[in-house]
C-alpha positions in Angstrom: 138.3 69.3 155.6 136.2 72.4 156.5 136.9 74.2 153.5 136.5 71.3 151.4 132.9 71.0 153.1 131.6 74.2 152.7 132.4 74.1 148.9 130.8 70.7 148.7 127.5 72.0 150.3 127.5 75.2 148.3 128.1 73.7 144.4 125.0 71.0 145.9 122.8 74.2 146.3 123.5 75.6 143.6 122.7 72.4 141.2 119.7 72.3 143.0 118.8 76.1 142.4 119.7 75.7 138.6 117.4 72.2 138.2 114.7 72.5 140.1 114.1 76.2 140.1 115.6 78.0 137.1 112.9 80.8 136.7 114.6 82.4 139.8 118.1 82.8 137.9 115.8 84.9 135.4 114.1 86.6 138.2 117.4 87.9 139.5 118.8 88.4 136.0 118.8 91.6 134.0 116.5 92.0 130.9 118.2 90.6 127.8 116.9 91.0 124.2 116.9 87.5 123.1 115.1 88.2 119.2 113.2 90.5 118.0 109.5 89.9 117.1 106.7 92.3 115.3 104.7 89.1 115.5 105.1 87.0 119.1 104.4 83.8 118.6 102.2 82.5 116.5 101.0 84.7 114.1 97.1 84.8 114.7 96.0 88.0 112.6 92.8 87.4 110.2 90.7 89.2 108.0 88.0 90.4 110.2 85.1 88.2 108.3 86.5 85.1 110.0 85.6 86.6 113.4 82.7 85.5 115.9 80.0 87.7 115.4 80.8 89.8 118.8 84.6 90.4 117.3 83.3 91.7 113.9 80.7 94.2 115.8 83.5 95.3 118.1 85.6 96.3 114.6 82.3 98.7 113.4 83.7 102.1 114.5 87.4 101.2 113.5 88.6 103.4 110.3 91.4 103.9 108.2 92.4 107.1 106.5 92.5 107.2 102.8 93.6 109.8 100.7 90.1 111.0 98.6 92.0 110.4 95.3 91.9 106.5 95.9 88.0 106.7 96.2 86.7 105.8 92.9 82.9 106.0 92.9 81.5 103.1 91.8 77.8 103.5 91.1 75.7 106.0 93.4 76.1 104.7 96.9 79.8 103.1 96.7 83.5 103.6 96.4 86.1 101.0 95.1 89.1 102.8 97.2 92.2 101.8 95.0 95.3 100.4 97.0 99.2 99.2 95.7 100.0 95.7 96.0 101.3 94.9 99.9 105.0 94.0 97.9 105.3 97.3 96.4 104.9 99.4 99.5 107.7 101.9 100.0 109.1 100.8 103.7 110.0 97.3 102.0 111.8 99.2 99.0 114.1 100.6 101.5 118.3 100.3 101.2 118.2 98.3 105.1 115.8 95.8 103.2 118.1 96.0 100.1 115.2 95.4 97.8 114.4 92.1 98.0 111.5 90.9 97.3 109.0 88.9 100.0 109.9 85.9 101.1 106.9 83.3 100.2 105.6 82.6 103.8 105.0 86.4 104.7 101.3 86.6 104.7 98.3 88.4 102.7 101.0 89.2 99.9 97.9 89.3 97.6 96.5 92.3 99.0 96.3 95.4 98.7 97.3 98.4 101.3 94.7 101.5 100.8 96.0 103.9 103.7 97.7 104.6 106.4 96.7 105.1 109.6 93.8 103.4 111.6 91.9 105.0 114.5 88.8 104.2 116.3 84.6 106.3 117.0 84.6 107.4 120.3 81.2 109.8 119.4 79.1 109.8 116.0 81.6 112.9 114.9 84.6 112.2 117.0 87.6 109.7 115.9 90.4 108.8 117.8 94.0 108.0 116.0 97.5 108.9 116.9 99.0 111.9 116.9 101.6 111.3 114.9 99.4 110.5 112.4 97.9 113.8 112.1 101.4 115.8 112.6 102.8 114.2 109.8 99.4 114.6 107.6 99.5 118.0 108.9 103.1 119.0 107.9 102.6 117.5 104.4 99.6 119.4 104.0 97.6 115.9 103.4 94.7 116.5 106.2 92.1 118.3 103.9 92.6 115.3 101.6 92.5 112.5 103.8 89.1 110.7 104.7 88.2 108.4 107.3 86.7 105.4 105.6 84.7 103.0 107.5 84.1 98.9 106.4 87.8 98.3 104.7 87.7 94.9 104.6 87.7 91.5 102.4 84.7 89.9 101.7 84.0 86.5 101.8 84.3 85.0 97.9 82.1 82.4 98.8 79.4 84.6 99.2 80.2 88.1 96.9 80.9 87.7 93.2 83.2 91.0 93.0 86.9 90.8 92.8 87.3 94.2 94.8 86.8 96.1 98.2 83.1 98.4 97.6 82.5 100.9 100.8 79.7 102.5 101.3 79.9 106.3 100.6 77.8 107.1 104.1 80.5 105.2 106.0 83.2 108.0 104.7 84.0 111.3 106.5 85.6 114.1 105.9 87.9 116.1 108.6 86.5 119.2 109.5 89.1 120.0 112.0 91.5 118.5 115.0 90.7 118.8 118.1 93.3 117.8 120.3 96.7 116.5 119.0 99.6 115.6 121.3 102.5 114.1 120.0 105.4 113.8 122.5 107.9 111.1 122.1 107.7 108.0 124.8 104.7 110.4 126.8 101.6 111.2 124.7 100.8 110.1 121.6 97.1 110.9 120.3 94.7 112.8 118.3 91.1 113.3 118.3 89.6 114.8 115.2 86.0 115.8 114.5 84.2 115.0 111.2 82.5 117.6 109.3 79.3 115.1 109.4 78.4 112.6 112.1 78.5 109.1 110.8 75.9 106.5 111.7 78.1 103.3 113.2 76.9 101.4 116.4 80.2 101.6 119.3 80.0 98.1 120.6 82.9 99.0 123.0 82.6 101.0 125.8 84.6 103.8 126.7 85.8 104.3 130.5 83.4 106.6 132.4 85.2 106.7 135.8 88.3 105.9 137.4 87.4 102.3 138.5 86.7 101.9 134.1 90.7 103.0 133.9 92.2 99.9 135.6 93.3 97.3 133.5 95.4 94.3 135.3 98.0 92.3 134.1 97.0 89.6 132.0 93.5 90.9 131.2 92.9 89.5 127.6 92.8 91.4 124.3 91.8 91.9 121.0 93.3 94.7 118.4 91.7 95.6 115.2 92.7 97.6 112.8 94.6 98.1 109.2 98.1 96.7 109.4 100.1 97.5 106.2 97.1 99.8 104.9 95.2 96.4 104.2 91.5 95.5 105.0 90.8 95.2 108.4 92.2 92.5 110.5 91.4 91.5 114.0 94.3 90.0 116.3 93.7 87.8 119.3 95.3 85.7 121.8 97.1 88.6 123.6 97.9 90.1 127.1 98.7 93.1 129.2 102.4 92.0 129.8 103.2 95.1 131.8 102.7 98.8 132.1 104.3 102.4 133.5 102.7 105.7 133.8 101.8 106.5 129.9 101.4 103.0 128.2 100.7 99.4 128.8 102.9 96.7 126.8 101.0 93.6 125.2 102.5 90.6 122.5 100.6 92.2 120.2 100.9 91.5 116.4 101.1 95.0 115.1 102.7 96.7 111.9 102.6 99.7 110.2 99.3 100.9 109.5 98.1 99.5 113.2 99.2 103.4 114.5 96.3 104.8 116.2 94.2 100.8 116.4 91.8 100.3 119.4 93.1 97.8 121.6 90.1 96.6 123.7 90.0 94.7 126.6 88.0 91.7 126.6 88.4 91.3 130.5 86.6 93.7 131.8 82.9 95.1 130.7 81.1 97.9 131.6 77.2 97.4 133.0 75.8 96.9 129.3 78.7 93.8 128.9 80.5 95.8 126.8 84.5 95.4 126.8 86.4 98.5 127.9 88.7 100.8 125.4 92.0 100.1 126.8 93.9 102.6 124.4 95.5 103.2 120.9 98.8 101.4 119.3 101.5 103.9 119.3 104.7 102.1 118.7 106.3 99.1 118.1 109.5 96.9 116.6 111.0 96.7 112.9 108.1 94.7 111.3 110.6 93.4 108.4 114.0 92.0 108.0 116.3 90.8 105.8 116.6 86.6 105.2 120.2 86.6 103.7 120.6 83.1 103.2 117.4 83.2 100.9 117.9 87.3 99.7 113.8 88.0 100.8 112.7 89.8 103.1 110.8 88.3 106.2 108.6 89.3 109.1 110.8 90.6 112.1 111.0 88.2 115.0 111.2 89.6 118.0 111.4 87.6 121.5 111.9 89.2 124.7 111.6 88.3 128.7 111.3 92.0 129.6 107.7 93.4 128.6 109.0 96.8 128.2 110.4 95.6 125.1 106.9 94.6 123.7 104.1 96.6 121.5 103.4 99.6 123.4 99.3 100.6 124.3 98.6 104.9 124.4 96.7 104.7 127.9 93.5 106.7 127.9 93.6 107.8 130.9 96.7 110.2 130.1 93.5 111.8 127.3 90.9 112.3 130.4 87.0 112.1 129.7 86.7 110.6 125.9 83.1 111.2 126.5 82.7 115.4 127.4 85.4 116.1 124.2 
């Protein structure tokens, strides 16, 4: 009778533990990749026209880097920069995607990617990407070549009558030389490069001055902005510090190729002036493709997980030191 009590008592409390209270089973439980997600959620990344006002300004010192044989001048003052169709890009040509072509839902598929990087103005000369952006341009022997190019983006077509991206040629620098690059797998992964000529673009982010300007907390809000794919500028909201360890912070971003060296700012926390604090660079992140077999195209990579390690990683700036005496 005793025996058949205690069992009686201990499958009642463990109903009760698995209806009323199953967030503590995953508490206790170890981290399990359920899916896997470049995009978590919904995806909420736009062209960076359809911002408020304060999101657009925010994007100002963002750049991507563009080889200086896809600026075609147009006129005095402009360049048309010349990109390949987002379809015909060489990661989705690869034998793990077995050619397929783009499944129909997968999104801006009629535009174009220009670069390949992105990085972010941390002084009027001074540019901040990732390092292994710079390695690789400097082991091909691409860095002389490349430019930073300022205002990538899609216009409105309700208000400009062109059919193309036009930059301004005073928003496009050249590399005069690297400062700093540090490129060490799952540690450090940044560069900070100088431009031969100081561009003229107002920072509407703040970058931290002091320790206190460091801490970021779990679940401060943010916004990342920056070329995905090598397309115009996009702007991506709705997101979270999900967790963090001693060289990056992990966040549901929507991030891609192309996002590698994109300012993530925190919207959170402002500095004195109310501007929102540079919480660091994109440095890694999942698969952003994969392959629908039961259609043969190729789809955006899922990617759900319980275990924030397992998210979009942040480069912290506080493993760089004072942005602001470089």
């Amino acid at each position: 009778m005793r025996i058949f009590l205690k069992f009686f008592l201990l499958s009642f409390f463990f109903l009760c533990v698995c209806s009323c209270a199953p967030h503590l089973l995953d508490s206790i439980s170890p981290p399990r990749k359920i899916n896997s997600y470049a995009i978590y959620g919904e995806d909420n990344r736009l062209d960076i026209h359809y911002g408020k006002r304060r999101h657009r300004r925010l994007g100002y010192g963002v750049g991507l880097f563009i080889h200086r044989d896809k600026l075609v001048p147009e006129g005095k003052r402009f360049y048309a920069p010349q990109g390949i169709p987002f379809k015909d890009l060489a990661p989705l040509q690869s034998r793990r995607l077995k050619n397929f072509p783009l499944c129909e839902e997968v999104r801006f598929q009629d535009q174009l990617s220009y670069g390949d990087c992105t990085g972010v103005l941390i002084a009027p000369n001074r540019f901040l990407t990732a390092g292994h952006c710079v390695r690789h341009y400097q082991e091909t022997k691409q860095l002389e070549k490349m430019r930073v190019v300022f205002f990538v983006e899609e216009f409105r077509k309700d208000k400009y009558q062109r059919d193309h991206i036009l930059v301004r040629k005073n928003y496009v620098r050249k590399i005069a030389r690297v400062v700093e690059m540090v490129h060490e797998r799952g540690r450090k992964d940044y560069a900070i490069v100088e431009f031969a000529k100081p561009v003229k673009i107002k920072m509407f982010y703040a970058l931290p001055e002091d320790k206190n300007s460091f801490i970021h907390e779990l679940g401060d809000d943010l916004i990342l902005i920056g070329h995905p794919l090598g397309l115009a500028k996009k702007f991506s909201l709705d997101s979270k510090i999900k967790g963090r360890d001693s060289s990056f912070y992990y966040a549901d971003l929507d991030g891609f190729m192309g996002n590698s060296g994109s300012p993530i700012i925190n919207l959170s926390k402002k500095d004195k002036k109310g501007r929102p604090y540079l919480l660091g660079i994109y440095a890694a992140g999942k698969d952003d493709f994969q392959v629908d077999e039961e259609r043969s195209c190729v789809k955006e990579s899922s990617y759900e997980t319980i275990h924030p390690r397992l998210m979009e990683r942040i480069f912290r700036l506080d493993k760089i030191g004072d942005l602001q005496k470089r």
